[in-house]
C-alpha positions as CSV (number, residue, x, y, z in Angstrom):
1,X,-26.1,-129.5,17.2
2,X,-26.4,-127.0,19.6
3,X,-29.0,-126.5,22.4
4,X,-31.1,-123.5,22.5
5,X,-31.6,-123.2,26.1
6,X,-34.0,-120.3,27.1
7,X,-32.4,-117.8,29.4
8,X,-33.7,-115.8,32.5
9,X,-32.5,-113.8,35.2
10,X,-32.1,-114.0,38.7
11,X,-32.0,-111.2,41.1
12,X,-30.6,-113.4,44.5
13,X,-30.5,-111.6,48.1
14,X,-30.7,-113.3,51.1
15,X,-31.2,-117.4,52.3
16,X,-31.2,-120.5,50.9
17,X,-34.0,-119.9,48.4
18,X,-31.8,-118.1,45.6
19,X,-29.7,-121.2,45.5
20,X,-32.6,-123.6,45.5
21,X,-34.6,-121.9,42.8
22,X,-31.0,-121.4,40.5
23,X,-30.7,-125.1,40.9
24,X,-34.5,-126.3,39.8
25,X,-34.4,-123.6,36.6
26,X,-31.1,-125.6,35.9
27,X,-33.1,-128.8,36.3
28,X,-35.9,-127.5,33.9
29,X,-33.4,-126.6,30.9
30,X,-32.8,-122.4,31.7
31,X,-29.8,-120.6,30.9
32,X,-29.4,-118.9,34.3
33,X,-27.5,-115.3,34.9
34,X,-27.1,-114.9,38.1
35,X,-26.7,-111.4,39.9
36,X,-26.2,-111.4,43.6
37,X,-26.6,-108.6,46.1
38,X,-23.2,-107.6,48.3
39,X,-23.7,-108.7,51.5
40,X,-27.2,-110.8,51.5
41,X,-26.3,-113.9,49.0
42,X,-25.2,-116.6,49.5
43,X,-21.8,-117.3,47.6
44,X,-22.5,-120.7,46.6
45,X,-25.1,-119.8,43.9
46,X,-21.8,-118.9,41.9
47,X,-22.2,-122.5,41.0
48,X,-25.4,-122.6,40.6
49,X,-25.5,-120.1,37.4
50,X,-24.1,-119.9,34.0
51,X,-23.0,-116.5,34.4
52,X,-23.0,-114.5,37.7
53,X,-21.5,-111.4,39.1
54,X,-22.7,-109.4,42.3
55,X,-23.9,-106.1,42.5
56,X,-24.3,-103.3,45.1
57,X,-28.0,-103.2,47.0
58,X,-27.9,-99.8,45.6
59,X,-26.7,-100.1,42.4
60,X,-30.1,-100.7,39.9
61,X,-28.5,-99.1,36.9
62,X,-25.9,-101.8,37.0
63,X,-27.6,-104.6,37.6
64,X,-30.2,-103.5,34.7
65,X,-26.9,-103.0,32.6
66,X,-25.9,-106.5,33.7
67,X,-28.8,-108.0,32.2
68,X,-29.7,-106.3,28.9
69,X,-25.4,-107.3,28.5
70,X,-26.4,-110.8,28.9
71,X,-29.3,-110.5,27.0
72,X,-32.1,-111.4,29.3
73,X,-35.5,-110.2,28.8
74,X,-37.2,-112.1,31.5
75,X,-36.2,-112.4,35.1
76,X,-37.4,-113.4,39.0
77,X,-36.6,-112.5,42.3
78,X,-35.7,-114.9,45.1
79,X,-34.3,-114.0,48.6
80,X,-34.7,-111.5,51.2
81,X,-33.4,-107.8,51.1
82,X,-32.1,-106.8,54.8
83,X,-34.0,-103.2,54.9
84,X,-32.9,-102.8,58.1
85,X,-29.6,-102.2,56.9
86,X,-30.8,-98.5,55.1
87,X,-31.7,-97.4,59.1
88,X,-27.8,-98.2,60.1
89,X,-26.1,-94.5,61.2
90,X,-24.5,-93.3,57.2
91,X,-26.1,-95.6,55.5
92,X,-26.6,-93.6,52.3
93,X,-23.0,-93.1,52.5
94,X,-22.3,-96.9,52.7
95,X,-24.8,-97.9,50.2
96,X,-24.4,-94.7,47.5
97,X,-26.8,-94.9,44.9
98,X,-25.9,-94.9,41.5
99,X,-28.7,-92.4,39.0
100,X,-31.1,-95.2,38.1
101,X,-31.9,-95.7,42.3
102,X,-31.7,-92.3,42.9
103,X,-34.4,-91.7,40.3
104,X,-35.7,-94.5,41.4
105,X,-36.9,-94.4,45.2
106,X,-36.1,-90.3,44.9
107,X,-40.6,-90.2,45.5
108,X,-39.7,-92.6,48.6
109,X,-36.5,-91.7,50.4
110,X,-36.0,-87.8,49.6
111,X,-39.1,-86.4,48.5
112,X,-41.6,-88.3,51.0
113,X,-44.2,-88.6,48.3
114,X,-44.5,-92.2,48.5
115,X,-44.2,-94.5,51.5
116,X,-41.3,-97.5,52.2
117,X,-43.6,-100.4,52.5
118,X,-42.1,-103.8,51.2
119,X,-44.8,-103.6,48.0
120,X,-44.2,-100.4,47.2
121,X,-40.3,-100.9,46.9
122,X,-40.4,-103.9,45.1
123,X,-42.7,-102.5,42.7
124,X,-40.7,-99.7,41.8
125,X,-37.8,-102.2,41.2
126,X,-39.7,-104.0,39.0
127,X,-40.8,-100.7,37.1
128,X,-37.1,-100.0,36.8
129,X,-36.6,-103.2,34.9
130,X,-39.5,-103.1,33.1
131,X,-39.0,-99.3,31.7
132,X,-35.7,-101.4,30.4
133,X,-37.2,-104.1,28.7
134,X,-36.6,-106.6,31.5
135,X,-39.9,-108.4,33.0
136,X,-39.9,-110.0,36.2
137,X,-41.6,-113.2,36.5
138,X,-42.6,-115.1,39.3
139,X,-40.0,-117.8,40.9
140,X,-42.4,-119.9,41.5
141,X,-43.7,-119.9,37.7
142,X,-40.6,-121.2,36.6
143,X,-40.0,-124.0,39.9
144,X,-44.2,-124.4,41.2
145,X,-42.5,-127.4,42.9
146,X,-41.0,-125.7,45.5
147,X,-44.8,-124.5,46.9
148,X,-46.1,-126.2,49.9
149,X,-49.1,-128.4,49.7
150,X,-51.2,-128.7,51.9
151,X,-51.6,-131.2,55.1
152,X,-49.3,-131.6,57.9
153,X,-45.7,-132.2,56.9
154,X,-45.2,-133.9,60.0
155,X,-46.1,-137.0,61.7
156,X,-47.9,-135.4,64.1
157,X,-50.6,-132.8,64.0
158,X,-51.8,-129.3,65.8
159,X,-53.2,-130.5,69.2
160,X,-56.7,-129.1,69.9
161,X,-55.4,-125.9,71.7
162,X,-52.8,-125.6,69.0
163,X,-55.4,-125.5,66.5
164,X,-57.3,-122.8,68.2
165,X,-53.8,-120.9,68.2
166,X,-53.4,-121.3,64.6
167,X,-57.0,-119.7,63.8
168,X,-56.0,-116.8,65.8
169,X,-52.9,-116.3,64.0
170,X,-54.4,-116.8,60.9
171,X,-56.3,-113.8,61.5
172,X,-53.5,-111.6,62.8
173,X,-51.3,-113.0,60.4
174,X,-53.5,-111.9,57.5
175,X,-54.4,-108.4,59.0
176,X,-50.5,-107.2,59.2
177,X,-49.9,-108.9,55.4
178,X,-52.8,-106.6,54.5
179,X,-51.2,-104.0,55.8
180,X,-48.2,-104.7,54.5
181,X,-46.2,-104.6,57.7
182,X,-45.2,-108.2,58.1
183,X,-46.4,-111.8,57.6
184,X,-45.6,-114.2,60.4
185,X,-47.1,-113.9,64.1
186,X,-46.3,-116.1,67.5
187,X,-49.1,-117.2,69.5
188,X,-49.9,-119.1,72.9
189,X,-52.5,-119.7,74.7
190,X,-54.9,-117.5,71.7
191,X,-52.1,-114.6,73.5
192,X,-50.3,-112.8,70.6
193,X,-46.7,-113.0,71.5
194,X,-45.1,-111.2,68.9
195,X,-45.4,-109.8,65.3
196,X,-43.1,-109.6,62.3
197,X,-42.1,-106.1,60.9
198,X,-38.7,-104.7,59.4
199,X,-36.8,-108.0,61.1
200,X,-37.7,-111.0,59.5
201,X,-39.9,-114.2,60.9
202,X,-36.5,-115.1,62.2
203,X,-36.0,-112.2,64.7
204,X,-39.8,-112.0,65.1
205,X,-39.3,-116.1,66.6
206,X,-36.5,-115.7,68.8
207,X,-38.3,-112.2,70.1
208,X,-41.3,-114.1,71.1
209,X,-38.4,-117.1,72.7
210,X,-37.7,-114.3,75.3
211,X,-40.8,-113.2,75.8
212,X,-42.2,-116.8,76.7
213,X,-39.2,-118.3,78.3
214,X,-41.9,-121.6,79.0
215,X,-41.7,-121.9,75.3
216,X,-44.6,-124.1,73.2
217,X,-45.8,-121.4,71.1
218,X,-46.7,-121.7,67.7
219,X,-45.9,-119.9,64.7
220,X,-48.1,-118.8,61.9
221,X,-46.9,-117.9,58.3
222,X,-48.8,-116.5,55.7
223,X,-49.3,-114.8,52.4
224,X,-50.6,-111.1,52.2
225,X,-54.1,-111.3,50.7
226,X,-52.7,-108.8,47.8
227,X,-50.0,-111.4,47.6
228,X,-48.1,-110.2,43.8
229,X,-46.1,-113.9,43.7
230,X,-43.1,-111.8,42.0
231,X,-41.7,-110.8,44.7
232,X,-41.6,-111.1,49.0
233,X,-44.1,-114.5,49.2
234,X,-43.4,-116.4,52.4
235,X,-40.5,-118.6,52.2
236,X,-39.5,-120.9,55.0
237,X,-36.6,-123.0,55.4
238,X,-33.9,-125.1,57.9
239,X,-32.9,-121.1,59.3
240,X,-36.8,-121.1,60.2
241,X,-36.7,-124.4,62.3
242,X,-33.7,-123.4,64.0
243,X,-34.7,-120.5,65.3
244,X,-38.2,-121.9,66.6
245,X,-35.9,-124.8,68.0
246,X,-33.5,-122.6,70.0
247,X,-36.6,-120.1,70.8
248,X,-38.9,-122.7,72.1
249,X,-41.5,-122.8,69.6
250,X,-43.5,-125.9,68.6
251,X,-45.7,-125.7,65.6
252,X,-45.0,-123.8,62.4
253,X,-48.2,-123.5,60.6
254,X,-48.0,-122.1,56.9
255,X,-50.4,-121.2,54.1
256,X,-50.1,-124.0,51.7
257,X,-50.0,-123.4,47.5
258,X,-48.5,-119.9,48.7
259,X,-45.4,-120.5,50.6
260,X,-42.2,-121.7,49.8
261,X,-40.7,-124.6,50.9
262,X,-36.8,-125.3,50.9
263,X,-35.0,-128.6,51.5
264,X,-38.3,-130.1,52.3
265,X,-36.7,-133.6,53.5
266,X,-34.2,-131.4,55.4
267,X,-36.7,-129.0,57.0
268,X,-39.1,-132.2,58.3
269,X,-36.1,-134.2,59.3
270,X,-34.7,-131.3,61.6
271,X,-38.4,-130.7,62.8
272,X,-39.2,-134.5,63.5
273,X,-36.0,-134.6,65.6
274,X,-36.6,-131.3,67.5
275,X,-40.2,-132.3,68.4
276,X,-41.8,-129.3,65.9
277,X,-45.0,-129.6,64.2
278,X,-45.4,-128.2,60.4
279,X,-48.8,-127.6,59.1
280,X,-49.9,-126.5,55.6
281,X,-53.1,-124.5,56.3
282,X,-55.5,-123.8,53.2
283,X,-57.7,-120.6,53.4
């Protein structure tokens, strides 16, 4: 007898998240259709799906045509979007929209009635997909596994100073996720040393590696107190811990049961090895 297995969508850009959340829906019994943005996804989640294709970053009609094909009616998001790239010299050019984005983001990027914040973007994409008949879910409905609990991760802990460091963050942290700007910030010393924008906690890391060349600083993660868990919640993984590695950094503090967390054995091997303390910080 045949298996009914339900079916959902994934919408994968950037990282090692897409491929990590494909595999625990497998785990759980889903049907996965897989649709990967050119240029941000990781190629290996071809394996990780029972159907999967890419699609253009600018191509929404197509990738709601891919879905209502396959018959999905629910989907989630996992993996960064690069907006960064639509500031690159002819970048409408490079990424032509098809009608459905142009109609779209037309309030956003032409007519300059609404603004470009992460939020507002996503939000619109989801009220693409939902004017379709598609709902987006969020990941970490279908995998809640892959949140961070809280506690250190580590075997060590923040030091005093450290801890002091983390509260500061905290607060920054928080202010710019309520802003909608960014969600990470570097600190030393209670100095801010650099904040997360349009780059990525990546980029935002190595910036504050140049800035304090004596390294030690710590790193503070959170979720933005209008946190909508479909889409953008803080992810860390190994790419995180190498960048604080090569930057200098020394504790990674996070907001537990609202980050995720991929390759956990991985990510605290690498960061036991590299002398890196991980924190999972309640509110």
């Amino acid at each position: 007898m045949r298996v009914h297995r339900p079916k959902v969508g994934l919408l994968a850009g950037w990282g090692r998240f897409p491929v990590a959340l494909a595999e625990a829906l497998r785990r759980r019994g889903y049907h996965v259709c897989g649709l990967a943005i050119k240029d941000h996804a990781d190629p290996a989640l071809a394996e990780c799906c029972d159907e999967f294709a890419w699609v253009g970053l600018s191509k929404l009609g197509r990738a709601i045509r891919y879905f209502r094909r396959h018959g999905v009616r629910e989907a989630t998001m996992a993996g960064k979007i690069h907006k960064v790239q639509l500031y690159q010299p002819w970048a409408w050019f490079r990424y032509l929209p098809d009608w459905r984005t142009l109609r779209t983001f037309w309030p956003h990027f032409v007519a300059g009635r609404r603004d470009r914040k992460d939020d507002t973007l996503l939000a619109a994409i989801a009220g693409a997909f939902a004017e379709a008949g598609i709902t987006f879910a969020p990941a970490t409905d279908y995998a809640p596994e892959l949140l961070v609990k809280p506690g250190r991760l580590t075997r060590r802990g923040p030091s005093p100073a450290q801890q002091k460091d983390i509260e500061m963050g905290w607060q920054l942290a928080k202010e710019l996720g309520r802003l909608d700007i960014g969600q990470s910030v570097a600190v030393k010393d209670r100095t801010p040393l650099a904040v997360e924008a349009i780059e990525g906690t990546d980029e935002c890391i190595r910036r504050a590696g140049a800035l304090c060349r004596a390294g030690g600083f710590t790193v503070v993660k959170v979720a933005k107190p209008q946190q909508d868990m479909r889409f953008d919640v803080p992810t860390i993984g190994i790419g995180t811990l190498e960048a604080m590695a090569q930057s200098g950094g020394k504790l990674l503090a996070v907001e537990a049961g609202r980050t995720i967390l991929v390759d956990e054995s991985q990510v605290v091997e690498f960061a036991e090895r590299h002398g890196i303390v991980i924190v999972a910080v309640e509110a």
